[in-house]
C-alpha positions in Angstrom: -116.2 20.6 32.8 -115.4 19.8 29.0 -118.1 17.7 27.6 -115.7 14.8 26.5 -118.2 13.4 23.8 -119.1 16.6 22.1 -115.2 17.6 22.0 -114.9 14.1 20.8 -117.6 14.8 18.1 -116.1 18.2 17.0 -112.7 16.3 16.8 -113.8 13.3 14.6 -115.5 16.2 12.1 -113.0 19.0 12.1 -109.6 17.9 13.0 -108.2 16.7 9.4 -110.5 19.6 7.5 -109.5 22.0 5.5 -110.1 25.8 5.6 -113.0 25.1 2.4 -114.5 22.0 4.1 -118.1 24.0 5.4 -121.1 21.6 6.2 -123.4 24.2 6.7 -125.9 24.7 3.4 -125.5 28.4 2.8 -122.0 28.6 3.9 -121.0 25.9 1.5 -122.2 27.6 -1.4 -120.0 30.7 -0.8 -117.2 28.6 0.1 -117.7 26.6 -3.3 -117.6 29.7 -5.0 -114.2 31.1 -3.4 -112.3 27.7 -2.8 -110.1 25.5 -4.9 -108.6 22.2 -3.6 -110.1 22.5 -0.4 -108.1 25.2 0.9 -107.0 27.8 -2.1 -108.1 30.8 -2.1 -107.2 34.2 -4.7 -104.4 36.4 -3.1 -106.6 39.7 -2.1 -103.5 41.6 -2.6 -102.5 39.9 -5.8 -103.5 40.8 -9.3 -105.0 43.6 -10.5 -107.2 45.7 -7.9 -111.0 45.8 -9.0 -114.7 46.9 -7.3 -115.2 44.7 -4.9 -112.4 42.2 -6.9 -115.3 41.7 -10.2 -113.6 40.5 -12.5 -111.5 43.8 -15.1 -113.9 43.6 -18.1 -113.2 47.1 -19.8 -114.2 45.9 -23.4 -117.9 45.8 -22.3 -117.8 49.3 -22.9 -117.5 48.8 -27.0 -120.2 46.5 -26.6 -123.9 47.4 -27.3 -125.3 44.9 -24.4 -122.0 45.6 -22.4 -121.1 42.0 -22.5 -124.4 40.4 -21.2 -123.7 42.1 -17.7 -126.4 41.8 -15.0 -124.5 44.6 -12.8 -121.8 46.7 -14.2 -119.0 48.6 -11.4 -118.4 51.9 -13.1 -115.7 54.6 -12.0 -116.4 57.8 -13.0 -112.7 59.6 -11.5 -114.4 63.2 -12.0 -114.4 66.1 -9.4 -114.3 69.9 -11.3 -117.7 70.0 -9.4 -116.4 70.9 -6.4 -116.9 74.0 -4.1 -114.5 73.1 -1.4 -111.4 70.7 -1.2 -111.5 68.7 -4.7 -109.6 64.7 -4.9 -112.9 62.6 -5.2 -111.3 62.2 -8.6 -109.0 59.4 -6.9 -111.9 58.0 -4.9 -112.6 54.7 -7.8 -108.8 54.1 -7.6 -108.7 53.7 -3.6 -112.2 52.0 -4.1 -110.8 49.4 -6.2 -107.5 49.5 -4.0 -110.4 48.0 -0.7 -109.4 43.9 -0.2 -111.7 41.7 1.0 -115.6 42.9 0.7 -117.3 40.5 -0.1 -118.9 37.8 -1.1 -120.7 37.4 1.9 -123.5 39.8 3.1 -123.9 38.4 6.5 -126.5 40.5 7.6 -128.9 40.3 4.6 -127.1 36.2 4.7 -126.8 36.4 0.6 -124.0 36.0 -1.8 -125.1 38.9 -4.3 -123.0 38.3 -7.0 -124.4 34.2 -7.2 -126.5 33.7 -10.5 -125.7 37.1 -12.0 -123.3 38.5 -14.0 -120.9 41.3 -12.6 -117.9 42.9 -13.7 -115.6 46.0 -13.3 -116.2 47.6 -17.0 -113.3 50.4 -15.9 -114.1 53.8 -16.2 -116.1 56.6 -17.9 -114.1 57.7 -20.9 -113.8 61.4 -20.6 -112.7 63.6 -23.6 -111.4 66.1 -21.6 -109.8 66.8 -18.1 -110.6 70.2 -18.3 -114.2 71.0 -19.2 -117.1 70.2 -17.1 -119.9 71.0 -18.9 -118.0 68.3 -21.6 -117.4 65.8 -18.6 -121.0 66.0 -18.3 -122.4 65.0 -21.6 -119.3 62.6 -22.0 -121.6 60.7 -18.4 -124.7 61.2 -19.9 -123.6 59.4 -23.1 -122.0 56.7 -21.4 -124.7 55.7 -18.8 -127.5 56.2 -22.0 -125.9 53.2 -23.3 -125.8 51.5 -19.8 -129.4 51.8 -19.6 -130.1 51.0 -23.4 -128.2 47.7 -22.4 -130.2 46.6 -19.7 -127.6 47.0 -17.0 -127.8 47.9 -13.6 -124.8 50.5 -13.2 -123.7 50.9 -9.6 -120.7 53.1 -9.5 -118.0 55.4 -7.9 -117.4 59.1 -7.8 -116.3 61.6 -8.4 -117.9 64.3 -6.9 -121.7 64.5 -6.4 -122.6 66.1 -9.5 -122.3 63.1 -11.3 -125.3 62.0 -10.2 -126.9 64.4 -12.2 -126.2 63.2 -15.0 -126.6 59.6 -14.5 -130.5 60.6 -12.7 -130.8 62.3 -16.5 -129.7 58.7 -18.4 -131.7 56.5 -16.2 -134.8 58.2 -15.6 -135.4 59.7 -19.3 -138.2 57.3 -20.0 -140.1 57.8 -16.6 -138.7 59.7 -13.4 -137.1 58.4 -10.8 -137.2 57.7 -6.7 -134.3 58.7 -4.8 -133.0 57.6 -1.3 -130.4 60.3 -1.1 -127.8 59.8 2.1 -125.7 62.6 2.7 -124.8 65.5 4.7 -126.1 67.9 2.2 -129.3 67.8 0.3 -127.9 69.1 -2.6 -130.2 70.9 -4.2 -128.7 74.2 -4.9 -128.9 76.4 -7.6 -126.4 77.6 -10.4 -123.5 78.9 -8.9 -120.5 81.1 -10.8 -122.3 80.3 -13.8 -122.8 76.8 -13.6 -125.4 74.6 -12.6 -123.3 71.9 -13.0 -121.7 71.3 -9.3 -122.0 69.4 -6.4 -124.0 70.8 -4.4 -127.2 71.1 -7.0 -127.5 67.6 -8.7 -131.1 66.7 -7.5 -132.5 70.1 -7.9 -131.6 70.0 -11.5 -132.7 66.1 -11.9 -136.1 67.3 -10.8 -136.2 70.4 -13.3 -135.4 68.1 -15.8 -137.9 65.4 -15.3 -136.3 62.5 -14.4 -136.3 62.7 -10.6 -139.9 62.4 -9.1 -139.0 64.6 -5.7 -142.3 63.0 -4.0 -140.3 60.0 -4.4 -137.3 61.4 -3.0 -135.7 61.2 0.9 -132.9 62.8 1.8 -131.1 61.2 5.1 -128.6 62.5 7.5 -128.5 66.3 6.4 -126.8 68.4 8.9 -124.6 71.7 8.6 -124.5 75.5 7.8 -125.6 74.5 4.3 -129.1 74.7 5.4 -130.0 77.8 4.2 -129.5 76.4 0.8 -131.5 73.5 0.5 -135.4 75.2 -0.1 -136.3 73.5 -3.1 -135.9 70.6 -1.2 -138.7 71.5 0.8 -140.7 73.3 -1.7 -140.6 70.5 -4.3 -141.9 67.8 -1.6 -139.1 65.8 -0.9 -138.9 64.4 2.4 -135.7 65.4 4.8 -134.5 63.5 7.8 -131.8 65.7 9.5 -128.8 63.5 11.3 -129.8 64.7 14.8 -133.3 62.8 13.8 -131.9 59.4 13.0 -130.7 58.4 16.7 -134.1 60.0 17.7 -136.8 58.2 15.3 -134.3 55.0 15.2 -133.1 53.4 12.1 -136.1 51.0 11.3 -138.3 54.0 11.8 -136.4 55.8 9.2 -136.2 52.8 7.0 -140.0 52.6 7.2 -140.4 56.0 6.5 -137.8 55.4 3.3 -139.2 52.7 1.9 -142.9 54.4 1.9 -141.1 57.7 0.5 -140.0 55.5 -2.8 -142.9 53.0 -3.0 -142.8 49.9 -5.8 -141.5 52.2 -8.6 -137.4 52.3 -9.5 -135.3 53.9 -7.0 -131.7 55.5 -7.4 -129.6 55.5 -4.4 -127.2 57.8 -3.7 -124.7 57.3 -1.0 -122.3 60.5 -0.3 -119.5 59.1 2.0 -119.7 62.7 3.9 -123.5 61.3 5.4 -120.4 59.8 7.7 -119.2 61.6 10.7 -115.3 62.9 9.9 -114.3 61.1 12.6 -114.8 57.5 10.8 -114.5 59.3 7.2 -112.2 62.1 7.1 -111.6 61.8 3.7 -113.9 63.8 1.5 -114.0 67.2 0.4 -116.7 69.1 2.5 -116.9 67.2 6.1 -119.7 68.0 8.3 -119.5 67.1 12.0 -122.2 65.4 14.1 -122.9 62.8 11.2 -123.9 59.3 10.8 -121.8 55.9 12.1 -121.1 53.3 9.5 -123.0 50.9 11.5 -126.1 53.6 11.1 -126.1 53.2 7.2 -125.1 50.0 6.9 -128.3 49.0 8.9 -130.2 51.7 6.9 -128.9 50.6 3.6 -129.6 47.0 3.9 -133.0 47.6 5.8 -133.8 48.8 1.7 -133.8 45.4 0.2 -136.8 45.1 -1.9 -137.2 48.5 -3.1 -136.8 48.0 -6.7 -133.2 49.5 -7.3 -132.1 50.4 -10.8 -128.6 51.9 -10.0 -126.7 53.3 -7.5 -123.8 55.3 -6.0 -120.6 56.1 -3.7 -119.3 59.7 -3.8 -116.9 62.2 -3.0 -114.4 59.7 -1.4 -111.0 61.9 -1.4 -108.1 59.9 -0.1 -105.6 62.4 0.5 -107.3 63.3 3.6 -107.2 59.8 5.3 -104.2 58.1 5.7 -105.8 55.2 7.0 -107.9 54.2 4.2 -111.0 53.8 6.4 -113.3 56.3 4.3 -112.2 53.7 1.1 -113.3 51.1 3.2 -116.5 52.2 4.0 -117.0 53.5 0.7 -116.5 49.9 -0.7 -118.3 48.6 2.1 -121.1 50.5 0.8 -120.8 49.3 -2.7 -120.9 46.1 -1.9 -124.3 46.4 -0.1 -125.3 48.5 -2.8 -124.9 45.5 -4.8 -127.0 43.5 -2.6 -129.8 46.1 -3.1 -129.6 45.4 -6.9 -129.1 41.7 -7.1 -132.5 41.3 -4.8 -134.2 43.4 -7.5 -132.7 41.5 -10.6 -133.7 37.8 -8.9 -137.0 39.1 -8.2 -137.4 40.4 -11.6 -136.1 37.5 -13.4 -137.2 34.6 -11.0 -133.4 33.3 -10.2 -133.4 31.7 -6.5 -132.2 34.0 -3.7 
């Protein structure tokens, strides 16, 4: 039996609303922020595809304080770091190509982007297609500035050595935490000459100073690769192996993560092959028996409060997904990345939640 005066109630409140009209508080705030004229919303599909649909501010880059931004959403289309199949150089164009993340986090209930200052500054300028060792500096260089300015860089890969680089920008005045999810642990030597790969980022962070490996956690390792991965062991950092996360449970190994990293800054690095192919086929070096989206997600946003200084999403090839789901994940990712860092910025600079 219908209750006549509650349908009578809902009928007197919603009946001549439009799609903008929200009562609720929270939910009107976000709708404020999305709606014009009651009902208007931006086309997704319409205009020209951004992160998480920032707004396009490339001329940041020529600035020295990058524009005033709070958070910038940085490509960085680079993948001659490769061992296996290479296209994560087209991962921040299918990133960007993702509709509709955003700009509700229902889980962590927060708009991220409300009081701070966000935009999609475009991509690193590289001098050279070619060279890696130039790619490289050309990163170093341009996240130097980034952190000279103040700004929270989250960005997109590329292949997992560009971490490296950015680790080196970020944490040259004092090292580094880590949370580190991905199939690998990437701490590899120098290969064919090079140390510059993907597959040895955080071994060469550590070397270099600016990654404190007793801050580090690795999350969701799994594969032949393991063999490999020593100095992640001998330099301290802890390693959760994907069989272990459906074992301990995720708030057990979110408990574990956030007393790895402790109240100093934190990186985290998100490597879209921590996901089992079957959800994220498209990367370059897929690794059965991995993580569900639902398993990160929880994991990722089960981090808010660590103090997070920057951030990545990596090794998203397209051409091996025709259904664009690892490009949706990976923004999905970004976007809680985001949340991550806008909890740190309010808390550093008093703005309301």
């Amino acid at each position: 039996m219908v209750d006549q005066a509650k349908l009578s109630a809902l009928r007197a409140r919603y009946t001549d609303n439009k799609g903008g009209d929200i009562y609720d508080p929270e939910f009107r705030k976000v709708a404020q922020s999305q709606f014009k004229d009651g009902d208007k919303r931006r086309m997704p599909f319409a205009g020209v595809a951004t992160f998480l649909d920032a707004p396009f501010a490339p001329d940041a880059q020529n600035q020295a304080d990058f524009g005033g931004l709070d958070v910038a959403l940085i490509g960085v289309p680079m993948d001659l770091g490769v061992t296996n199949r290479a296209g994560s150089r087209l991962g921040p164009r299918a990133v960007r190509q993702i509709e509709r993340i955003g700009p509700y986090e229902h889980a962590l209930r927060m708009m991220p982007a409300a009081g701070l200052k966000v935009a999609d500054v475009g991509d690193v300028p590289f001098r050279s297609r070619f060279s890696l060792e130039d790619s490289h500096e050309d990163i170093f260089q341009f996240y130097s500035r980034v952190a000279a300015a103040g700004v929270v860089p989250l960005s997109v890969g590329g292949d997992h050595s560009i971490t490296y680089s950015i680790l080196k920008a970020l944490g040259a005045e004092r090292p580094l935490g880590l949370v580190h999810i991905d199939a690998h642990c990437d701490t590899g030597g120098a290969y064919e000459g090079s140390k510059f790969h993907h597959g040895g980022p955080f071994r060469q962070a550590v070397l270099d100073g600016v990654l404190d490996p007793e801050r580090t956690i690795q999350i969701g390792i799994r594969g032949s690769g393991e063999y490999l991965w020593e100095f992640s062991y001998d330099s301290g950092m802890a390693v959760i192996h994907a069989e272990e996360v459906p074992v301990l449970g995720i708030e057990a190994v979110i408990a574990r993560a956030c007393q790895v990293v402790g109240d100093g800054p934190v990186y985290v690095s998100f490597d879209i092959d921590s996901i089992d192919p079957g959800f994220a086929p498209g990367t370059g070096t897929p690794e059965v028996g991995g993580l569900t989206p639902r398993e990160v997600l929880a994991l990722i946003r089960g981090l808010n409060g660590i103090d997070v200084v920057g951030g990545d999403v990596v090794e998203v090839a397209p051409q091996y997904d025709a259904t664009s789901n690892t490009a949706q994940i990976g923004a999905q990712v970004l976007f809680d990345l985001f949340a991550l860092a806008a909890t740190t910025l309010r808390a550093k600079r008093g703005i309301a939640p």
